[in-house]
N, C-alpha and C positions, 0 to 999 in steps of 0.2 A: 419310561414311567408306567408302574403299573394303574389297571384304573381303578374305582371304589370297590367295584366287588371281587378283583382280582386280588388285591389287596388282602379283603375280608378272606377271602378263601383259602389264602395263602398261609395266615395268622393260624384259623381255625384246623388245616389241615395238617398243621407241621409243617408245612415245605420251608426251602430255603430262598431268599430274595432281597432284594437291595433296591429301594425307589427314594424317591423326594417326594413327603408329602405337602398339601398343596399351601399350607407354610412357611414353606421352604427345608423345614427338619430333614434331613435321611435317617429312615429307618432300615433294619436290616435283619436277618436272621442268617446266620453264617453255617449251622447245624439244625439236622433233623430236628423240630421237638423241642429244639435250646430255646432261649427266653429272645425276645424281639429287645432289639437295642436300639437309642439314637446313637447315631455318629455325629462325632463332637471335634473339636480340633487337639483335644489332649488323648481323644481315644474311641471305646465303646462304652455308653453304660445302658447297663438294663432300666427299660422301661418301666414305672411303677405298678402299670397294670396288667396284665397279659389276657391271653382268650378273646374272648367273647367281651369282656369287659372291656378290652380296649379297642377290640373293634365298633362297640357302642360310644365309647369316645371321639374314636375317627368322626365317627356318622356326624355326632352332636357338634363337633368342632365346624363340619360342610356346612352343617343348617343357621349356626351362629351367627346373626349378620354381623359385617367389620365396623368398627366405632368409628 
């Protein structure tokens, strides 16, 4: 599992990468550059948000206390 800012870096940078976030979702990015996906059990689909913006989700989602 990668950690927050690995994560962050990975999204922002292009790279490619496969973790669980802390959730339990896996996200992934299977190509240079392509769009970040959840893995699902019927498949892949693209995330609503990309970039920066959903690395600003990630963050929001850590800080969020659990109900």
């Amino acid at each position: 599992m990668l950690s927050k800012q690995q994560l962050i870096d990975a999204i922002v940078s292009g790279s490619t990468f496969f973790t669980r976030l802390p959730n339990g979702d896996y996200i992934a990015r299977y190509t240079r550059h392509g769009p970040v996906q959840r893995v699902t059990d019927s498949g892949l689909k693209p995330l609503p948000v990309q970039g920066s913006d959903l690395c600003w989700h990630i963050q929001a989602a850590e800080e969020t206390p659990a109900a």
